[in-house]
TIFIGU-420773 format. One record per residue: z, x, y of N, C-alpha, C, O, CB in turn. Coordinates in steps of 0.2 Angstrom, whole numbers, padded with zeros to 4 digits, m for minus. Each point is the difference from the previous one (the first is absolute). Glycine has a CB too. Example, Ala and Ser with C-alpha at 12.3 -4.5 7.8 and 13.67 -1.06 7.14 Angstrom:
REM TIFIGU-420773
n.up	n.east	n.north	ca.up	ca.east	ca.north	c.up	c.east	c.north	o.up	o.east	o.north	cb.up	cb.east	cb.north
0039	0066	m0028	0000	m0004	0006	0000	0004	0006	0003	0005	m0001	0003	m0014	m0005;
m0010	0007	0011	0001	0004	0006	0003	m0004	0005	0001	0003	0006	m0011	0003	m0009;
//
This chain:
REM TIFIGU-420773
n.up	n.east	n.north	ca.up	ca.east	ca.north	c.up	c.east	c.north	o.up	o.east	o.north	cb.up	cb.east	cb.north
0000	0004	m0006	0000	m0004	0006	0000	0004	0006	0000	m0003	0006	0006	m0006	m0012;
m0006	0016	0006	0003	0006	0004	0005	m0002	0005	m0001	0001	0006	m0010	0005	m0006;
0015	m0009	m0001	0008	0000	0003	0002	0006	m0002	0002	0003	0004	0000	m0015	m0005;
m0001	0015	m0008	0003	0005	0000	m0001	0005	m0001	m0006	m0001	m0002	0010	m0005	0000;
m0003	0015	0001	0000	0005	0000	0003	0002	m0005	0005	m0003	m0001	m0007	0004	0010;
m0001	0002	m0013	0004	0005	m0006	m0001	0009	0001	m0006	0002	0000	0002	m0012	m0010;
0009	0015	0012	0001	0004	m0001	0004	0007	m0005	0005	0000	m0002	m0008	m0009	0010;
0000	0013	m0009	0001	0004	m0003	0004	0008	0004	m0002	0003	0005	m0010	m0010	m0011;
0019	0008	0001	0002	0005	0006	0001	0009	m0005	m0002	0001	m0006	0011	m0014	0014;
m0005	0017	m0003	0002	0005	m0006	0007	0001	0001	0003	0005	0001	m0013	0000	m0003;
0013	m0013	0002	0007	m0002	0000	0002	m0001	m0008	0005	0001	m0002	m0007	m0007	0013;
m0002	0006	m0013	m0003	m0005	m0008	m0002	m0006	0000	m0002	m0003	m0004	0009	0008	m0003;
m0006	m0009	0012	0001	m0007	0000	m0008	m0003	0002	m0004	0005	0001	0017	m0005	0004;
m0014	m0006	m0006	m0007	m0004	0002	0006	m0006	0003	0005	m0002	m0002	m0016	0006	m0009;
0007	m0005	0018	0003	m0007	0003	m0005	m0001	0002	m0005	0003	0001	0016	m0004	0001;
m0010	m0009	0000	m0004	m0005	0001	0002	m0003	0009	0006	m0001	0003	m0007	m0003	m0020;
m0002	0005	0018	m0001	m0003	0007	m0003	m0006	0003	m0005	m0002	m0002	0004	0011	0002;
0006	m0013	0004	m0003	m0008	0003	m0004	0003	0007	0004	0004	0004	0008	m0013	m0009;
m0017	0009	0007	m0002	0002	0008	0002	m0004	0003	0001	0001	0006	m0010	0003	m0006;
0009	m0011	m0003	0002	m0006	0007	0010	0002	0002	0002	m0002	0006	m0012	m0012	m0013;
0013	0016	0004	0006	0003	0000	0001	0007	0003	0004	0001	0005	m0003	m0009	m0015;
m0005	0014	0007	0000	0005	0003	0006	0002	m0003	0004	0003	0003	m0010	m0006	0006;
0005	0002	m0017	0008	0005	m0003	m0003	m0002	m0007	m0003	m0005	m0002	0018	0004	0010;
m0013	0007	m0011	0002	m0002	m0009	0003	m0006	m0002	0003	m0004	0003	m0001	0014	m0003;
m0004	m0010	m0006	0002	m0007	m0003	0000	0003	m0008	0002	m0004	m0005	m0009	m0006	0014;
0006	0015	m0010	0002	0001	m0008	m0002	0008	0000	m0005	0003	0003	0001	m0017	m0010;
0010	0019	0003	0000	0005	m0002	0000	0002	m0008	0004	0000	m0005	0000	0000	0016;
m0008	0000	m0011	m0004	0000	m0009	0004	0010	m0001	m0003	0005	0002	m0017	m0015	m0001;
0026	0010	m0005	0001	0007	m0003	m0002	0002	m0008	0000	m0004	m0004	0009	0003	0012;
m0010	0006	m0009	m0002	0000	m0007	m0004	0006	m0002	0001	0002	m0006	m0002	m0014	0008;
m0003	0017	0003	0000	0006	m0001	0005	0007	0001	0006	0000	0002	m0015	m0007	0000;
0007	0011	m0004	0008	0003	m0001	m0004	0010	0006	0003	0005	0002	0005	m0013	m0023;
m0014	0006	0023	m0006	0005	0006	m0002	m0003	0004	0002	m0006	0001	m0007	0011	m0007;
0003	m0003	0009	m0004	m0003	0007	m0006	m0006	m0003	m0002	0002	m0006	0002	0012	0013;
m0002	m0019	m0004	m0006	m0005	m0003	m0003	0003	0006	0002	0000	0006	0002	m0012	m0013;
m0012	0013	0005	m0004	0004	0003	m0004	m0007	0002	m0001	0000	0006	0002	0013	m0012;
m0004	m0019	0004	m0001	m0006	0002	m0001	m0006	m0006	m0001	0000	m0006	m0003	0007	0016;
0004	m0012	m0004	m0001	m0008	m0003	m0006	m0003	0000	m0005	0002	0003	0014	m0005	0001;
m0010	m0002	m0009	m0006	m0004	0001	0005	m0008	0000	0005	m0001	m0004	m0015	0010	m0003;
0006	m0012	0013	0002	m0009	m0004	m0006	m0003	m0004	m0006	0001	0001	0014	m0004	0009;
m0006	m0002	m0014	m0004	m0003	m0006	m0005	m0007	0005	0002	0001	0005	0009	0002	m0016;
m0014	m0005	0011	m0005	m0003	0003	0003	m0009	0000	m0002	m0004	0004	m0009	0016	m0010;
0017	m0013	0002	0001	m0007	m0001	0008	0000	0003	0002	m0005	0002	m0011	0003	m0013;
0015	0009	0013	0002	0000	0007	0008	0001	m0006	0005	m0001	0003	m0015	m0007	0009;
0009	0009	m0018	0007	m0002	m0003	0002	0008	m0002	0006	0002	0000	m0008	m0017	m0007;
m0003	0019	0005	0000	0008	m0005	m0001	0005	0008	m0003	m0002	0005	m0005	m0001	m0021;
0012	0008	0015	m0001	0006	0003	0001	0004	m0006	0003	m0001	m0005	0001	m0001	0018;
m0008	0008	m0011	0000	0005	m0005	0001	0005	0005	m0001	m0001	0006	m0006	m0002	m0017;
0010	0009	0008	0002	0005	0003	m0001	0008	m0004	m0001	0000	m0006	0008	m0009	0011;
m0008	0015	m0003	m0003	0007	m0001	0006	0007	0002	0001	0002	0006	m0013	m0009	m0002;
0014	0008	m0009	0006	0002	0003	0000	0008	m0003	m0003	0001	m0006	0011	m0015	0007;
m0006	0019	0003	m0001	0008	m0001	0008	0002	m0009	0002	0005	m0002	m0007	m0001	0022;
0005	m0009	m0022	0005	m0001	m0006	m0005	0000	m0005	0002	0000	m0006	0007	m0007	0010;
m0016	0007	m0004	m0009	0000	m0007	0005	m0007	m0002	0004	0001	m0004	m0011	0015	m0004;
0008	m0023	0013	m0001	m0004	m0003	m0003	m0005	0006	0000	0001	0006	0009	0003	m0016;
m0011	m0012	0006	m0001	m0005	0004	0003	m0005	m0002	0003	0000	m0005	m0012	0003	0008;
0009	m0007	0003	0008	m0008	m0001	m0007	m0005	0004	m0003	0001	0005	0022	0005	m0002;
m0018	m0012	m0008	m0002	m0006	m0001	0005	m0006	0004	0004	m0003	m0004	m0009	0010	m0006;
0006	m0008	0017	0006	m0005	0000	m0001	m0005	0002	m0006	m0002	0002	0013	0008	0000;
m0001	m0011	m0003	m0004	m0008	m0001	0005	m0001	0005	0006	m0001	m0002	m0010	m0002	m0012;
0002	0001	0021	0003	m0001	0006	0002	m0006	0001	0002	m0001	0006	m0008	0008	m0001;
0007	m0011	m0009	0002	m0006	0001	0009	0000	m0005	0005	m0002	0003	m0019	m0003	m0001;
0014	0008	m0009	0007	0002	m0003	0000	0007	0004	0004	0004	m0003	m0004	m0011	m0011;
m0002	0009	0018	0000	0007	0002	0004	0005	m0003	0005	0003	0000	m0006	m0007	0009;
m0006	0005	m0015	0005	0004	m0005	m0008	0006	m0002	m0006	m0002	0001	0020	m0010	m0008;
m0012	0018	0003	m0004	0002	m0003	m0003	m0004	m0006	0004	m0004	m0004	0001	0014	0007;
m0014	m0010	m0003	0001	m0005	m0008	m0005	0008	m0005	0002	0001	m0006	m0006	m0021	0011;
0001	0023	m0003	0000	0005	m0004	0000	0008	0004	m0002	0001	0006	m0004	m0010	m0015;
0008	0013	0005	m0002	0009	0004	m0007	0003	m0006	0001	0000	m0006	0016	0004	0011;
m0021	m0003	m0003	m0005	0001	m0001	0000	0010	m0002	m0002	0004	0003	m0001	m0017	0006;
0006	0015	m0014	0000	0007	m0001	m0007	0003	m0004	m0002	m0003	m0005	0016	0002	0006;
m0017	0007	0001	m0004	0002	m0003	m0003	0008	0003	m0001	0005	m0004	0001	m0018	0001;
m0001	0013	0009	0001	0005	0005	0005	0007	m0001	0006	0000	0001	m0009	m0011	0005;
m0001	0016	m0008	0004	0006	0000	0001	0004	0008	0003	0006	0000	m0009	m0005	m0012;
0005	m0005	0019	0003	0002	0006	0000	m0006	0001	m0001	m0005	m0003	m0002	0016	0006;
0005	m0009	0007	0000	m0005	0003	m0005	m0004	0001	m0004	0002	0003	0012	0002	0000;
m0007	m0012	m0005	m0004	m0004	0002	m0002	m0003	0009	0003	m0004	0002	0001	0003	m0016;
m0011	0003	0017	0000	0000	0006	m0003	m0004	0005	m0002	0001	0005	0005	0008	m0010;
m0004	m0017	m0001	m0004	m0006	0003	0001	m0002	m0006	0001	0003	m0006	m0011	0000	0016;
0010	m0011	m0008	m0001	m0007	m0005	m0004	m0007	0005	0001	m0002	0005	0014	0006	m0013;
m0019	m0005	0004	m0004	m0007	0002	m0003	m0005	m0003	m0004	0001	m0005	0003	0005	0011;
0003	m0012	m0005	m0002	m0003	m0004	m0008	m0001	0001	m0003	0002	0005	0015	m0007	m0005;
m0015	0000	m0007	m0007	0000	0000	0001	m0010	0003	0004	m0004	m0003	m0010	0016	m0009;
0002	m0012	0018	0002	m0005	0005	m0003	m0006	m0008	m0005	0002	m0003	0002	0004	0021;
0008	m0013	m0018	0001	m0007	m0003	m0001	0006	m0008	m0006	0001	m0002	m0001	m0016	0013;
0012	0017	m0014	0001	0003	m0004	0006	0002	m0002	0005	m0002	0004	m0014	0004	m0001;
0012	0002	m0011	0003	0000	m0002	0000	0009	m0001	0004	0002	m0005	m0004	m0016	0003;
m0003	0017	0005	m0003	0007	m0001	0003	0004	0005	0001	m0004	0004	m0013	0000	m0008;
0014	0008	0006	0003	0008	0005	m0003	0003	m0003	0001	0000	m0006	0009	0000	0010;
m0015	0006	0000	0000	0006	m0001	0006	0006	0004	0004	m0002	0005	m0018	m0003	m0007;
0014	0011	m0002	0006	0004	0004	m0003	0007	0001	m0004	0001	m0005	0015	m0007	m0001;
m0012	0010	0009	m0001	0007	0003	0005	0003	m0002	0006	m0002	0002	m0012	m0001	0008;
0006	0007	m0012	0008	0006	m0003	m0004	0008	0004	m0007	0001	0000	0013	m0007	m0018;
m0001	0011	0020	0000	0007	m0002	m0001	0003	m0002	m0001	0006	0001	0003	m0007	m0001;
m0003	m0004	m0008	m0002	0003	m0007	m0007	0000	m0002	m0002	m0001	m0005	0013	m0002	0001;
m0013	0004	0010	m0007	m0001	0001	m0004	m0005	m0003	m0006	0001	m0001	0006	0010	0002;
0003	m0018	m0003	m0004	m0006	m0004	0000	m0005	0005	0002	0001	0006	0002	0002	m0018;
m0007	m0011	0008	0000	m0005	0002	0001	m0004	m0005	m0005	0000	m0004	0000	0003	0013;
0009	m0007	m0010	0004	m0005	m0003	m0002	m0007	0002	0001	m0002	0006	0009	0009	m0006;
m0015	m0012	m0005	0001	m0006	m0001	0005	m0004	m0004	0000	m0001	m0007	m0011	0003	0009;
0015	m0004	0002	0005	m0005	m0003	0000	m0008	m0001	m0002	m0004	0005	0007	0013	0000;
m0002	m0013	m0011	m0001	m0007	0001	0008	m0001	0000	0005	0001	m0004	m0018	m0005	m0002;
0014	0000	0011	0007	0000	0003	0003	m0007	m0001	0005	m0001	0003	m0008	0009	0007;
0000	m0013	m0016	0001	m0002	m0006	0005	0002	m0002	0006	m0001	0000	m0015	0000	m0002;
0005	0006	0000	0006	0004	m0008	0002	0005	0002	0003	0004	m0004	m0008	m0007	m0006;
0004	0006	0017	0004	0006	0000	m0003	0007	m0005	0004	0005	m0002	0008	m0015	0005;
m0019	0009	m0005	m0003	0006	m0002	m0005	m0001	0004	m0003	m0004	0002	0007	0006	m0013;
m0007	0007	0010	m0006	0004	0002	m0006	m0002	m0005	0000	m0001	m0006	0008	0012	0012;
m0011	m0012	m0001	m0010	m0004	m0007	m0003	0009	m0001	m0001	0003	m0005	m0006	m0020	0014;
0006	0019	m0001	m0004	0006	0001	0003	0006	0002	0004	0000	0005	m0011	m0008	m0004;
0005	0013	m0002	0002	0004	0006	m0007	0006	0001	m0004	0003	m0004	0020	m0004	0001;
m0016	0002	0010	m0007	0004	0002	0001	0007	m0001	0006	0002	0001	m0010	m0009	0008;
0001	0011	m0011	0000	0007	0002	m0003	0005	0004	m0006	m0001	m0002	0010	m0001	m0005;
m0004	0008	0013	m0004	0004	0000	m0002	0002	0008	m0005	0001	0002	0002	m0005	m0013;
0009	0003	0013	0003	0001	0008	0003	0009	m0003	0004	0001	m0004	0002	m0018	0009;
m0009	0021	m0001	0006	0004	0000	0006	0003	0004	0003	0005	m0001	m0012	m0005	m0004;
0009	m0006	0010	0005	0001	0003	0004	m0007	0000	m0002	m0005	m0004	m0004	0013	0010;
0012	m0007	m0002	0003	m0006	0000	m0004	m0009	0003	m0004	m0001	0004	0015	0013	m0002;
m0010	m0016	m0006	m0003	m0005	0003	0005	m0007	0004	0005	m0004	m0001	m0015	0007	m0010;
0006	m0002	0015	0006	m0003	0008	m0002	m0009	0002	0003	m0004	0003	m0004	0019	0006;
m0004	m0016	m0014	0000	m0008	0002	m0005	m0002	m0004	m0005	0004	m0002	0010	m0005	0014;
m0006	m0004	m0012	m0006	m0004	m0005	0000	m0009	0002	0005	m0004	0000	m0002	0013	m0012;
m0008	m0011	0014	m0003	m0005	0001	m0004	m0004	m0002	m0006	0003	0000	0009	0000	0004;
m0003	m0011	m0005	m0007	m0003	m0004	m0004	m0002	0005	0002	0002	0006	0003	m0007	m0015;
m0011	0003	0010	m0005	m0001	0003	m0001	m0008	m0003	m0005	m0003	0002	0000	0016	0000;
//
């Protein structure tokens, strides 16, 4: 509805933002590093998040709780996004890959290779 903001810190935290308010409205904890960034889900309920822990968190902003962490990643994971009216995130890691996840079940379908450097973000078209 873009009323709200989702933020990514290297507090560890992810929070959610009202603009019409101009403050926080929910602190999502759960990483134990820095979260390097967020995606929101296209239907306004899932934020995912990317965090320098080689993990991703799935959260379900209405029980504002984790619903999965996403581990697979041998460094830090350094982008997460969703594939827009989907059930899909891709993740960018360190570990020089790219991660297709179905955020379903909290497993990886794919992963890319052949970056030889760190990979800093990934987007669908």
């Amino acid at each position: 509805s873009g009323t709200q903001l989702v933020t990514s810190s290297g507090d560890t935290t992810v929070r959610l933002w009202d603009l019409s308010r101009s403050g926080c409205i929910l602190t999502l904890r759960g990483h134990s590093r820095a979260v390097q960034g967020c995606s929101w889900h296209s239907c306004g309920d899932f934020v995912a998040s990317a965090s320098a822990d080689c993990t991703s968190k799935i959260w379900d902003v209405n029980s504002e709780r984790c619903r999965y962490t996403l581990r697979g990643h041998k460094d830090s994971v350094n982008s997460i996004e969703f594939l827009p009216f989907s059930s899909t995130v891709v993740t960018s890691s360190a570990d020089k890959t790219l991660s297709l996840w179905d955020v379903r079940k909290g497993l990886r379908v794919y992963t890319f290779q052949g970056h030889v450097h760190s990979c800093n973000h990934a987007t669908f078209n």
